[in-house]
SEPA-317376 format. One record per residue (C-alpha): residue in one letter; x, y, z. Coordinates in steps of 0.25 Angstrom, whole numbers, padded with zeros to 4 digits, always signed. Layout:
! residues N
AXYZ...
//
This chain:
! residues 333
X-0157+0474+1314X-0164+0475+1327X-0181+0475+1325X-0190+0479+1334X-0206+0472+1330X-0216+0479+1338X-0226+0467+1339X-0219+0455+1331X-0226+0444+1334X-0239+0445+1323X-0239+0444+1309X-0230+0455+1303X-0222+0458+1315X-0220+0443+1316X-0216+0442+1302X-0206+0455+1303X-0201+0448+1317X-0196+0435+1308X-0189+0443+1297X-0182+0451+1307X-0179+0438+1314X-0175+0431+1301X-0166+0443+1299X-0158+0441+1310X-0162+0454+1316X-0164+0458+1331X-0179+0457+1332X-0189+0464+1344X-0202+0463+1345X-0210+0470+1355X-0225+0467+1359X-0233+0462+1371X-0228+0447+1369X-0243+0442+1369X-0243+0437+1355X-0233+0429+1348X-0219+0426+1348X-0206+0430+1342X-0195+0422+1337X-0182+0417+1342X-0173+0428+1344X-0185+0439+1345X-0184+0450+1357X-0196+0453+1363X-0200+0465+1369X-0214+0467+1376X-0223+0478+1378X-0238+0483+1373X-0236+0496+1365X-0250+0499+1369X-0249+0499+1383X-0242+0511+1390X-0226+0510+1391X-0231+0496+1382X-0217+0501+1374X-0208+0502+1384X-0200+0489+1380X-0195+0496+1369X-0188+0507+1376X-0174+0507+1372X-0174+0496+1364X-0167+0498+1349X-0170+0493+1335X-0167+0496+1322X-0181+0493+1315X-0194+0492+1322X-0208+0485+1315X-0221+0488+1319X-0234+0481+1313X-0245+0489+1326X-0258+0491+1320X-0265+0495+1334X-0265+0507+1339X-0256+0518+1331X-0249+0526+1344X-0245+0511+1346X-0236+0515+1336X-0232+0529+1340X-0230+0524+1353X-0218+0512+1348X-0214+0521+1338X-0212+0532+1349X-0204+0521+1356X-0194+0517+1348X-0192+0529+1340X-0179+0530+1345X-0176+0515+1347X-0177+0511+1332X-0174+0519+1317X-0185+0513+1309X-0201+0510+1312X-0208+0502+1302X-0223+0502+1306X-0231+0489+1298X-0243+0498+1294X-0253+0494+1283X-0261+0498+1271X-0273+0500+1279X-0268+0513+1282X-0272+0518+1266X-0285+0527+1268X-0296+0522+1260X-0300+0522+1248X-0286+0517+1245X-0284+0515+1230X-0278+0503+1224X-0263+0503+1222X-0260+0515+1231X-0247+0519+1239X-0242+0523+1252X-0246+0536+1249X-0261+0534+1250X-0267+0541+1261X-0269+0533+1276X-0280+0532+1285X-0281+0543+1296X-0273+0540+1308X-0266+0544+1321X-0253+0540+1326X-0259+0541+1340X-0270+0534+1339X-0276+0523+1351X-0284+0514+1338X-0289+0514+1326X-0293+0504+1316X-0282+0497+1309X-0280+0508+1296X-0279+0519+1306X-0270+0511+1317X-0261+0507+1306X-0261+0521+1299X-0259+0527+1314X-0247+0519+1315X-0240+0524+1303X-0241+0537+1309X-0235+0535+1320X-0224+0527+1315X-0220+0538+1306X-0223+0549+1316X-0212+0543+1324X-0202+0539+1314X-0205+0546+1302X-0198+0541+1290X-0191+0530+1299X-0206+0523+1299X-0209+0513+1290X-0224+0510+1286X-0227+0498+1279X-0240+0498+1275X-0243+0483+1272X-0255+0476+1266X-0259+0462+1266X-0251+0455+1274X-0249+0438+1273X-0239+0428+1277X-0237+0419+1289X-0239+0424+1301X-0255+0432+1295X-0262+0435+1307X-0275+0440+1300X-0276+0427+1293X-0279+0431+1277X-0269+0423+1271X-0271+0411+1282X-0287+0410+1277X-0283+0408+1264X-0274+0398+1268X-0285+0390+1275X-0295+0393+1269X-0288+0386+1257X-0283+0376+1264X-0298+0370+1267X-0299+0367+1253X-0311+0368+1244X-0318+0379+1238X-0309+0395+1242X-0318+0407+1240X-0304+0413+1232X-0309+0428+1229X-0306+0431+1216X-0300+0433+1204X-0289+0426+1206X-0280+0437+1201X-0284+0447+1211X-0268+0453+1217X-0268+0454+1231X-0257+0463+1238X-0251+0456+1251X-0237+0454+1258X-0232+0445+1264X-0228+0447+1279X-0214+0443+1278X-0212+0452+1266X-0217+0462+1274X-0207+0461+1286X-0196+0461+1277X-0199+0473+1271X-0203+0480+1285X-0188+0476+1290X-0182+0478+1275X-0187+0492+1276X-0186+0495+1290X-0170+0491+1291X-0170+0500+1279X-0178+0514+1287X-0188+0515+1276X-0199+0524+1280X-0212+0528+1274X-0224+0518+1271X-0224+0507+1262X-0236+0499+1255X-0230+0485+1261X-0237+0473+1253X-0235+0467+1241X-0239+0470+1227X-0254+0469+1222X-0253+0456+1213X-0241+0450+1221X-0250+0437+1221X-0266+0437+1218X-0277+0429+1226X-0275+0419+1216X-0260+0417+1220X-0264+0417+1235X-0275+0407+1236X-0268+0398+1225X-0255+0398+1234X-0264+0395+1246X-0271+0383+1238X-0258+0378+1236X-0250+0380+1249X-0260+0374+1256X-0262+0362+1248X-0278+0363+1248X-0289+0357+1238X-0296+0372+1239X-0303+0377+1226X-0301+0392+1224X-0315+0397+1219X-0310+0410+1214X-0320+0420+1212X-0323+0435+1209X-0325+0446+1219X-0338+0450+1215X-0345+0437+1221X-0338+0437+1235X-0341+0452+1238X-0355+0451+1234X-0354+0440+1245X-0349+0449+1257X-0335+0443+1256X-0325+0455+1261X-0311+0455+1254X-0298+0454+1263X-0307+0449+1276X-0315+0439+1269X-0307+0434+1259X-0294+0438+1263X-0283+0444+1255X-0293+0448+1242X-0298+0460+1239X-0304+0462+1226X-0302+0472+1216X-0312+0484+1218X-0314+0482+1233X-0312+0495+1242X-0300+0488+1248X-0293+0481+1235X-0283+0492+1239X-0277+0484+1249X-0271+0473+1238X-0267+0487+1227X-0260+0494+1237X-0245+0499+1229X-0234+0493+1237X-0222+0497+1227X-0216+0508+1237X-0214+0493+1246X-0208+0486+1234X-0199+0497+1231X-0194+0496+1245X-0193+0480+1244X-0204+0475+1247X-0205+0459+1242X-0216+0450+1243X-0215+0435+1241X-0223+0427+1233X-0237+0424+1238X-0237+0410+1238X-0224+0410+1249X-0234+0419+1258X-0245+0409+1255X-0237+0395+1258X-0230+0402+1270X-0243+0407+1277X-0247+0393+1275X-0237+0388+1282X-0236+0398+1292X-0252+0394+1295X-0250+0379+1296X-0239+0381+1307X-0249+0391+1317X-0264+0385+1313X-0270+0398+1312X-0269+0413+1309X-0262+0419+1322X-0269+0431+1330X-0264+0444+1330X-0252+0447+1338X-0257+0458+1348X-0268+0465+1339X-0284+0461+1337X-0289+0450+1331X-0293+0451+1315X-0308+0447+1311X-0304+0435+1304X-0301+0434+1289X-0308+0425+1278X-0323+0418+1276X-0329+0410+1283X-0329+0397+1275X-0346+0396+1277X-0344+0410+1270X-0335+0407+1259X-0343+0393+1256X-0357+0401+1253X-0349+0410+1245X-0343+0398+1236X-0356+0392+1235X-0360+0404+1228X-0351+0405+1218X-0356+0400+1205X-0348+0385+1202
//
């Protein structure tokens, strides 16, 4: 098989690269060649798809599969689309469930209505940019474009750094803020499993768009704070405790503490989202302790969360530990 990554070098595309690559398949990536590198083996094209003729290094080039994560500006899309429409059968476009419209219930499907876009759009913000991408995708390739629509995303390789706090924050021992209950399900994937459905499904000329993450309750906050306690060998105490006391305290779920969103919050929608259309197409998501102890190890080897390949910074996740020390001390003993 013959893959052509438009980007390749950040967290998914990097992720898709090495299974490709692991595969034994012939593997090009195009970008600017700023950020990054590629493995062994790699072909690298460069080119800014934002800048006029930016995709010329694409002209008669030929694949069987083409990946693309862009979040930017959707005729950034249209415009590679465009390009390589004759050049390779199958488009699959890494999207996201930012796209659903708000109010979004809990456990709905790919049938809920998306935020309003435009294929030819300059900007937007990031539901709009990733809803105008799908649009242009499909109004290029029709039913040969695939639309994964993925959620949480964790594993080696996180550029926003959600799991990596954790991880750290766990690692300096002593008393963790661990929003409770325990129990709570969380709905993730991990960015491995991701990629090998995209190129699964992709070989295969699957169309249509897909809830791409893992089921609500594949692991629960317990299980991914208990497997970072123990994968980093740290003394820390998780004080679990209820939601009601840390949003009282202006503690914002997903940005604050990472990951957690309680039931009843307006974006709780984001861990119930129903993913069985992605299962029914083989979707499989390994067990959450593997994700844990292989981001662990993934940090220890780089020293930090990496910066985004090409795109803007993130504010930054997680609280500052001034913050989350006042908020201890309040809690009753």
């Amino acid at each position: 098989m013959r893959l052509l990554m438009l980007g390749g070098t950040g967290f998914v595309g990097g992720a898709v690269v090495a299974e490709a690559v692991r595969r034994d398949w012939q593997v090009t990536v195009f970008n600017r060649g700023v950020h990054g590198r590629v493995p062994d083996g790699v072909h690298r094209l460069r080119g800014d798809r934002t800048a006029p003729d930016g995709l010329a290094a694409l002209t008669g080039g030929e694949w069987d599969l083409v990946v693309d994560t862009w979040d930017g500006a959707p005729r950034a899309v249209r415009d590679a689309a465009s390009t390589l429409v004759d050049a390779v059968p199958h488009y699959v476009y890494v999207s996201s469930g930012s796209v659903y419209a708000p109010p979004v219930a809990p456990g709905s499907g790919e049938e809920a209505p998306t935020v309003a876009a435009d294929a030819d759009a300059d900007d937007g913000d990031y539901p709009a940019n990733k809803a105008g991408g799908e649009l242009a995708a499909t109004r290029v390739f029709g039913d040969r474009a695939l639309l994964a629509r993925a959620g949480l995303i964790l594993g080696p390789g996180e550029d926003i750094g959600r799991l990596p706090w954790w991880l750290n924050r766990v690692a300096r021992g002593g008393d963790v803020l661990a929003p409770g209950p325990r129990d709570l399900p969380i709905q993730y994937v991990d960015v491995r499993d991701l990629a090998t459905w995209l190129l699964d499904r992709g070989t295969e000329g699957v169309g249509g768009a897909y809830n791409v993450v893992g089921r609500t309750g594949h692991a629960t906050m317990g299980d991914l704070l208990d497997a970072a306690v123990a994968v980093t060998g740290s003394d820390a105490t998780l004080r679990w405790t209820a939601p009601e006391p840390i949003l009282a305290a202006g503690v914002e779920p997903w940005n604050d503490l990472p990951v957690w969103i309680p039931r009843g919050h307006e974006y709780r929608w984001l861990q119930e989202r129903d993913v069985e259309r992605a299962y029914a197409a083989g979707l499989v998501c390994r067990p959450v302790t593997e994700t844990v102890a292989d981001t662990w190890r993934w940090l220890r080897e780089v020293g930090r969360v990496p910066d985004r390949a090409g795109r803007p910074a993130r504010a930054p996740v997680g609280l500052a530990p001034e913050r989350e020390a006042a908020l201890l001390a309040a809690l009753p003993a």
